[in-house]
ChimeraX commands (.cxc) that place a marker at each C-alpha (Angstrom):
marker #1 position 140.24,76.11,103.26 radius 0.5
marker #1 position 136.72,75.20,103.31 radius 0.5
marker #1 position 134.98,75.01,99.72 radius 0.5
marker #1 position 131.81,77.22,98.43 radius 0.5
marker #1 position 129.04,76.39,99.62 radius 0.5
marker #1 position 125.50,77.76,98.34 radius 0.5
marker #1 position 123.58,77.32,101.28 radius 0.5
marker #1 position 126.08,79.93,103.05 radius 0.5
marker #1 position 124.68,82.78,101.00 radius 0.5
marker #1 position 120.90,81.82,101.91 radius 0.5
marker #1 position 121.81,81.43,105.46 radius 0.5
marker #1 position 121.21,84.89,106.60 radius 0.5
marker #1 position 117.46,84.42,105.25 radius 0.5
marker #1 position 116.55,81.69,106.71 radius 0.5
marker #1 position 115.63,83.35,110.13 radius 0.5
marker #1 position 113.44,85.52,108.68 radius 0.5
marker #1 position 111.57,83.18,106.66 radius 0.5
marker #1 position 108.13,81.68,107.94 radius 0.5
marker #1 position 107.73,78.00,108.53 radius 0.5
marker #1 position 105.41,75.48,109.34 radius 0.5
marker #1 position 107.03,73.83,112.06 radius 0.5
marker #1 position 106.77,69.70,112.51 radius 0.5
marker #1 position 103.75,68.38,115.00 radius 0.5
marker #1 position 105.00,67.36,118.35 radius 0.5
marker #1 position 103.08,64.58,118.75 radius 0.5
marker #1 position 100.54,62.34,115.73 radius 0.5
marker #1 position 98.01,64.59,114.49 radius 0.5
marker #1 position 94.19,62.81,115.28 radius 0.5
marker #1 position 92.10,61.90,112.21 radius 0.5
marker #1 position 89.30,64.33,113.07 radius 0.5
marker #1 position 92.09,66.97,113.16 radius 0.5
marker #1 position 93.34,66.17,109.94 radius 0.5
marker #1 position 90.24,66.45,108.03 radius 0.5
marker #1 position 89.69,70.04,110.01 radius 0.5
marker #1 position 93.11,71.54,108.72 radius 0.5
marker #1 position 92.95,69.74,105.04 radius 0.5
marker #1 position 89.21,71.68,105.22 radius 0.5
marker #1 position 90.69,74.92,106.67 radius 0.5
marker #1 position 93.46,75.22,103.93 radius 0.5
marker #1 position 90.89,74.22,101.01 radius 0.5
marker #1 position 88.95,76.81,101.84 radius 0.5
marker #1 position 91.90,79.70,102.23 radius 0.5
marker #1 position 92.56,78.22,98.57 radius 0.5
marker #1 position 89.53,78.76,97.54 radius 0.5
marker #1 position 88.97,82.40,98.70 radius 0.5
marker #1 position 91.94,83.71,97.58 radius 0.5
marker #1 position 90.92,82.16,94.21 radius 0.5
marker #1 position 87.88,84.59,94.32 radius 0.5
marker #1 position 89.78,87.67,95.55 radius 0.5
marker #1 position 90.25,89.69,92.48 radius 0.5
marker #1 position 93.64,91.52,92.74 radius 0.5
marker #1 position 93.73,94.99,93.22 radius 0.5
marker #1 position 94.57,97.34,90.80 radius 0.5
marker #1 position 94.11,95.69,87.99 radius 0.5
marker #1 position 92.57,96.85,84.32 radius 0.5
marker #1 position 89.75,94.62,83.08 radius 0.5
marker #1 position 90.92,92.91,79.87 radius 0.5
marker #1 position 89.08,91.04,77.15 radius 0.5
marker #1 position 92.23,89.84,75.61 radius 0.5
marker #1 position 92.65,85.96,75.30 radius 0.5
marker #1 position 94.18,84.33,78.03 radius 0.5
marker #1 position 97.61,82.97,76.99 radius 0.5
marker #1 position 97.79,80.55,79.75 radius 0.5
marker #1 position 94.33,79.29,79.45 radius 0.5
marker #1 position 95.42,75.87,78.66 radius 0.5
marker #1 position 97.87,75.90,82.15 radius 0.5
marker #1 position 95.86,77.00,84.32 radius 0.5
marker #1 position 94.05,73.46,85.15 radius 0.5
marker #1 position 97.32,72.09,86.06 radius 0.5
marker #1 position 99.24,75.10,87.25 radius 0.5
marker #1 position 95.81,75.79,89.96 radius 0.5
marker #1 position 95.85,79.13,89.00 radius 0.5
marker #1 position 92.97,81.46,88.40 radius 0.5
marker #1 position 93.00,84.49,86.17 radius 0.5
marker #1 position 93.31,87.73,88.07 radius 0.5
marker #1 position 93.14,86.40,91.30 radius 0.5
marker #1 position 95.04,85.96,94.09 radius 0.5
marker #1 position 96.25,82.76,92.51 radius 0.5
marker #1 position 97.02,83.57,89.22 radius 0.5
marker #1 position 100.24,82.20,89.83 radius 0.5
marker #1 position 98.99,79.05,91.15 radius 0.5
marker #1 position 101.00,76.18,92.36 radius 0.5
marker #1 position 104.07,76.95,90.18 radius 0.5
marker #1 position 106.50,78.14,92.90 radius 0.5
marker #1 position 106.04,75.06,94.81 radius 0.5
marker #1 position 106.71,73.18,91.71 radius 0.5
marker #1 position 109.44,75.00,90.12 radius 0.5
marker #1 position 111.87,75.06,93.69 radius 0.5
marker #1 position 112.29,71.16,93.22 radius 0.5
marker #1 position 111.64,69.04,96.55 radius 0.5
marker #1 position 115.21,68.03,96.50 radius 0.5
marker #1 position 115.77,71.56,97.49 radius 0.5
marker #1 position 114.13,70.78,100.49 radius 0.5
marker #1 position 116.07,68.10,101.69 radius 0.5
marker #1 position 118.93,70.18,100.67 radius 0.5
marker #1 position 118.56,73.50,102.05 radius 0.5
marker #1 position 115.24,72.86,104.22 radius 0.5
marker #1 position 113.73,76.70,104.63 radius 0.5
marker #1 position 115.15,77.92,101.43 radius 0.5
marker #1 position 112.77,76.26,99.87 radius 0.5
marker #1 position 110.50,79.06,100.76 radius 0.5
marker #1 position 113.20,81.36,99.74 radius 0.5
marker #1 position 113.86,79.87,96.31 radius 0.5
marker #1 position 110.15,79.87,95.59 radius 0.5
marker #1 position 109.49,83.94,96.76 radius 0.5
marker #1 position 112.28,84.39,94.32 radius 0.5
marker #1 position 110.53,82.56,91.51 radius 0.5
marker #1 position 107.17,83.86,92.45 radius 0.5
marker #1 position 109.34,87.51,92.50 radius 0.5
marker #1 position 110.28,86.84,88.67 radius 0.5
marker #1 position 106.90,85.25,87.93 radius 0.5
marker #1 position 104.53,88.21,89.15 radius 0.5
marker #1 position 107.29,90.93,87.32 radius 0.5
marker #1 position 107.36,89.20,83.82 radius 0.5
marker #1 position 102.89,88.91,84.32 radius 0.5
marker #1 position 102.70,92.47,85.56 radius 0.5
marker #1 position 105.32,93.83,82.96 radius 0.5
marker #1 position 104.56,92.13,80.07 radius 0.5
marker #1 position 101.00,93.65,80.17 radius 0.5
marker #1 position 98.55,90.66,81.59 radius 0.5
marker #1 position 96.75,92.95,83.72 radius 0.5
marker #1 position 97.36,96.52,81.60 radius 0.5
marker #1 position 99.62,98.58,80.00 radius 0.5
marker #1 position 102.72,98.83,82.92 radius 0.5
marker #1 position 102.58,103.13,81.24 radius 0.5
marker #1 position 98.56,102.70,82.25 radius 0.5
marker #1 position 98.65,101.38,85.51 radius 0.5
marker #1 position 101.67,103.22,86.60 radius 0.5
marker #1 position 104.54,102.76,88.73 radius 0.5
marker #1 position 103.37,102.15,92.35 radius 0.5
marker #1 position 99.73,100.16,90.53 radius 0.5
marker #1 position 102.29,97.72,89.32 radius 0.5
marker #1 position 104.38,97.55,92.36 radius 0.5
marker #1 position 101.43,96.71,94.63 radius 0.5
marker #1 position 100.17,93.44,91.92 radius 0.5
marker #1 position 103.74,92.24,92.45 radius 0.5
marker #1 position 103.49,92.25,95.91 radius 0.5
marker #1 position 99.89,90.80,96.36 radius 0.5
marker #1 position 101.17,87.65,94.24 radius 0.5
marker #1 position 103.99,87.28,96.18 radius 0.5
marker #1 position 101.95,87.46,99.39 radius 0.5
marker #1 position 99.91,85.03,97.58 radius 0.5
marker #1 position 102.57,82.79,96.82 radius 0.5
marker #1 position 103.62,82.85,100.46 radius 0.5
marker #1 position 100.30,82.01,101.62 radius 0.5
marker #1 position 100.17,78.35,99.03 radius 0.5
marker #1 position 103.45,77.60,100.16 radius 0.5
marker #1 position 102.58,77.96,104.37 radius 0.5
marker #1 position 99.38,75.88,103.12 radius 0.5
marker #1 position 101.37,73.53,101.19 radius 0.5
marker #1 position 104.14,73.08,104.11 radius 0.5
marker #1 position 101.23,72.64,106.73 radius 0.5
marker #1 position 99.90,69.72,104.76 radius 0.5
marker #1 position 103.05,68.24,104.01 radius 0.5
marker #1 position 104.18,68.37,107.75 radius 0.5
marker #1 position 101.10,66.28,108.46 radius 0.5
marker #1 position 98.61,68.58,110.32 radius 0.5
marker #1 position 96.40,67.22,107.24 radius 0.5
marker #1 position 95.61,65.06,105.01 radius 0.5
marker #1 position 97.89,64.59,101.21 radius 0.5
marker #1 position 99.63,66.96,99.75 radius 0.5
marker #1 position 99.02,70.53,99.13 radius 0.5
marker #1 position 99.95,70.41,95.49 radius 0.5
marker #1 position 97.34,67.40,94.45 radius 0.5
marker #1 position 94.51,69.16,96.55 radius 0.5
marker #1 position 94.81,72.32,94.65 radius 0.5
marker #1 position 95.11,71.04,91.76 radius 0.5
marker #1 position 92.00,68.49,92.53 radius 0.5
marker #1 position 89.77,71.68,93.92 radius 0.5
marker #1 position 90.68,73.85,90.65 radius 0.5
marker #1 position 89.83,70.80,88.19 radius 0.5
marker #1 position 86.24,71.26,90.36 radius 0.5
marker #1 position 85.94,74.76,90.51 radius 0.5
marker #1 position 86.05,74.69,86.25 radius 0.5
marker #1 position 84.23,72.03,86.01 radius 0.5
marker #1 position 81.08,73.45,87.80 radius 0.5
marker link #1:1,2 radius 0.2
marker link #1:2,3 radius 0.2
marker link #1:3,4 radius 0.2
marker link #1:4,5 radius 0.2
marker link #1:5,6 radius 0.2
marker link #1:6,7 radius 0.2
marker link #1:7,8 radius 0.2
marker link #1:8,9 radius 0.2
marker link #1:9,10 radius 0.2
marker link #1:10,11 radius 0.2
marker link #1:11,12 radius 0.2
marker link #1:12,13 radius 0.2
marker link #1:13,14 radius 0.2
marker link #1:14,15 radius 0.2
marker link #1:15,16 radius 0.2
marker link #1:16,17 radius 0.2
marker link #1:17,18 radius 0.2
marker link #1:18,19 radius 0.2
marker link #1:19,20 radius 0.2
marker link #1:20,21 radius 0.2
marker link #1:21,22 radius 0.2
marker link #1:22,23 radius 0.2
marker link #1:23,24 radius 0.2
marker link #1:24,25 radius 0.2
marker link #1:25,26 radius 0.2
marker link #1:26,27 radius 0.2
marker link #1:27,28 radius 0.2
marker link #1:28,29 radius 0.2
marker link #1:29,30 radius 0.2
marker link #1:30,31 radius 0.2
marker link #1:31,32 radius 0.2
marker link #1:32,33 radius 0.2
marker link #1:33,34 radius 0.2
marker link #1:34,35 radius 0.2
marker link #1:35,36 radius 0.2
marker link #1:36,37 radius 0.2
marker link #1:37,38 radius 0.2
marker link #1:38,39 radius 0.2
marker link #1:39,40 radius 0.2
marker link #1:40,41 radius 0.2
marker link #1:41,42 radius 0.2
marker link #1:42,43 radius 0.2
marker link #1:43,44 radius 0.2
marker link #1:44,45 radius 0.2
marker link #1:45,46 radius 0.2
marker link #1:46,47 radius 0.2
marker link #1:47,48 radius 0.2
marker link #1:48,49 radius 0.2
marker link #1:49,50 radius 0.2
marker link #1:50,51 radius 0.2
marker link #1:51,52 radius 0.2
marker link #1:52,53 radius 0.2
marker link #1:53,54 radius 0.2
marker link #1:54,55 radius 0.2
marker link #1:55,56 radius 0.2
marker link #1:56,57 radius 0.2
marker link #1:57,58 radius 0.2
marker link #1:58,59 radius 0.2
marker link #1:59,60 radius 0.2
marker link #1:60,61 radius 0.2
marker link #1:61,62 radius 0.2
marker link #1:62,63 radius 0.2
marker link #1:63,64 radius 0.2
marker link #1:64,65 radius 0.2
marker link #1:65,66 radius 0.2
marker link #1:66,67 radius 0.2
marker link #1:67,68 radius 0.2
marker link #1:68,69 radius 0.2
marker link #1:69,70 radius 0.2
marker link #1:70,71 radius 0.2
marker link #1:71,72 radius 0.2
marker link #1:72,73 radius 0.2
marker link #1:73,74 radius 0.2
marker link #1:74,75 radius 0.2
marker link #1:75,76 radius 0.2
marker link #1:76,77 radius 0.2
marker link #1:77,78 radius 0.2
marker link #1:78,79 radius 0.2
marker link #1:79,80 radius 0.2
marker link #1:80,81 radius 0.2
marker link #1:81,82 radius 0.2
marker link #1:82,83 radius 0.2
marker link #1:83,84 radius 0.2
marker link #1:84,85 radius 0.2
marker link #1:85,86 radius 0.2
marker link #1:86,87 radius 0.2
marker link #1:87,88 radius 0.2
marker link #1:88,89 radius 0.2
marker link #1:89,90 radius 0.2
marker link #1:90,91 radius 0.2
marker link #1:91,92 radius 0.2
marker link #1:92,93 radius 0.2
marker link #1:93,94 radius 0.2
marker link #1:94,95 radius 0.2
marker link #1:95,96 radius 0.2
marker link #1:96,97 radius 0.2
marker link #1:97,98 radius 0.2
marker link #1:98,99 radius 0.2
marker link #1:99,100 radius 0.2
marker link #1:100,101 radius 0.2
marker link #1:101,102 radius 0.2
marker link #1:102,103 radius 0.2
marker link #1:103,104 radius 0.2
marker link #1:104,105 radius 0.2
marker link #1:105,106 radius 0.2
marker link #1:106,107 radius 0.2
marker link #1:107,108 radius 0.2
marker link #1:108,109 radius 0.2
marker link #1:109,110 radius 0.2
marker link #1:110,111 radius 0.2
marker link #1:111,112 radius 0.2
marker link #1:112,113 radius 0.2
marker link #1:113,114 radius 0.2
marker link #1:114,115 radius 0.2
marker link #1:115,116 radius 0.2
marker link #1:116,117 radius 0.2
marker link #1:117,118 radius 0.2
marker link #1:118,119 radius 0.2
marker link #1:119,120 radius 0.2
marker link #1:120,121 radius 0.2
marker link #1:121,122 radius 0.2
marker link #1:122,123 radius 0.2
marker link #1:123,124 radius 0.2
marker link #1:124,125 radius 0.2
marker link #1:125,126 radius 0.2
marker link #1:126,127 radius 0.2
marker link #1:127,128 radius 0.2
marker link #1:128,129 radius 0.2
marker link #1:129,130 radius 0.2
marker link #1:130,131 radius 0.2
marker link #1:131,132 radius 0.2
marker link #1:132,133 radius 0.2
marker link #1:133,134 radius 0.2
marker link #1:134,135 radius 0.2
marker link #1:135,136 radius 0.2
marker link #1:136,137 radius 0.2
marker link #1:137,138 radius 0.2
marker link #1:138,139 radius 0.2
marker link #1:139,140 radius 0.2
marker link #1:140,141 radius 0.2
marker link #1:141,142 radius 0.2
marker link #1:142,143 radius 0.2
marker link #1:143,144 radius 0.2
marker link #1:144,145 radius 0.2
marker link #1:145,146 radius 0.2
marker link #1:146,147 radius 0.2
marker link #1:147,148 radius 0.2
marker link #1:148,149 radius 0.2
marker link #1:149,150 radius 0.2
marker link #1:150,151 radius 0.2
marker link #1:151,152 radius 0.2
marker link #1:152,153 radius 0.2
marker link #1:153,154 radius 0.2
marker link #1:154,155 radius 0.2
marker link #1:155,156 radius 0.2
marker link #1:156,157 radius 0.2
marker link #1:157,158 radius 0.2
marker link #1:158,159 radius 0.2
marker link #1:159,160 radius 0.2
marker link #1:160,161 radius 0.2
marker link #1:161,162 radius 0.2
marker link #1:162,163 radius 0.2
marker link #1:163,164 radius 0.2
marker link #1:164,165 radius 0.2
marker link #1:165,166 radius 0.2
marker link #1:166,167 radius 0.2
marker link #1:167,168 radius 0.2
marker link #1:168,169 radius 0.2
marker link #1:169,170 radius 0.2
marker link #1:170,171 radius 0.2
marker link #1:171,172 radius 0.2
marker link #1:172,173 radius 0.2
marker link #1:173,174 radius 0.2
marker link #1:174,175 radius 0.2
marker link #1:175,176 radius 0.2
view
């Protein structure tokens, strides 16, 4: 009798799931800097791509103070930032390789319905049903798309880590 085993019940995702897959051969210098540049600058679109849908609101920002670290921007394509990355822990990835990805859509899933519910981008009544529906899903695409960047980094088709360069590049961005 074999025991329980959690990566059994993720199995049938993994297939499905997108991933960066490993260079076959070392990655040139000048190549490096090109996809490092490439993925900085996806990061920094979708930080300017206002998500769709939403109600303009003067309220206070309640994660104001996070959004340095999390690289997030308000309203944006990143509003959720860096934080499914960091909350599917890297040991996950030695663990259950791909799932990571899985793990972190989940997260992001949670994430984007608690934002979009709780009335960050207006009233859920306001917007209505299929309004809210399509935010969830842009910040989940969203999520995907820092993740992919993230992975392609980390694989070493550039240069550092993912995590440190958004975070670097959003510390800019509110500085200027």
């Amino acid at each position: 009798m074999s025991g329980f085993r959690f990566l059994n019940l993720v199995r049938p995702f993994l297939p499905i799931l997108p991933e960066v897959s490993s260079p076959e051969r070392k990655v040139p210098f000048n190549q490096k800097v090109a996809w490092t540049a490439v993925t900085l600058l996806i990061f920094l679109v979708c930080s300017q791509v206002l998500l769709y849908g939403i109600m303009s609101s003067d309220s206070s920002d309640p994660l104001y103070w996070m959004r340095v670290i999390l690289a997030s921007n308000r309203g944006t394509l990143m509003e959720l930032g860096i934080t499914p990355i960091m909350t599917s822990l890297k040991e996950d990835w030695a663990l259950f390789g791909g799932a990571q990805i899985l793990f972190a859509l989940i997260i992001s899933l949670g994430q984007a319905t608690v934002y979009v519910l709780s009335g960050l981008y207006g009233q859920p009544s306001d917007l209505g049903a299929g309004v809210c529906l399509l935010l969830i899903l842009q910040l989940i695409v969203a999520a995907l798309i820092v993740i992919l960047l993230d992975e392609l980094l980390q694989k070493g088709y550039g240069l550092g880590s993912g995590i440190t360069l958004f975070i670097a590049t959003n510390i800019c961005e509110s500085i200027v």
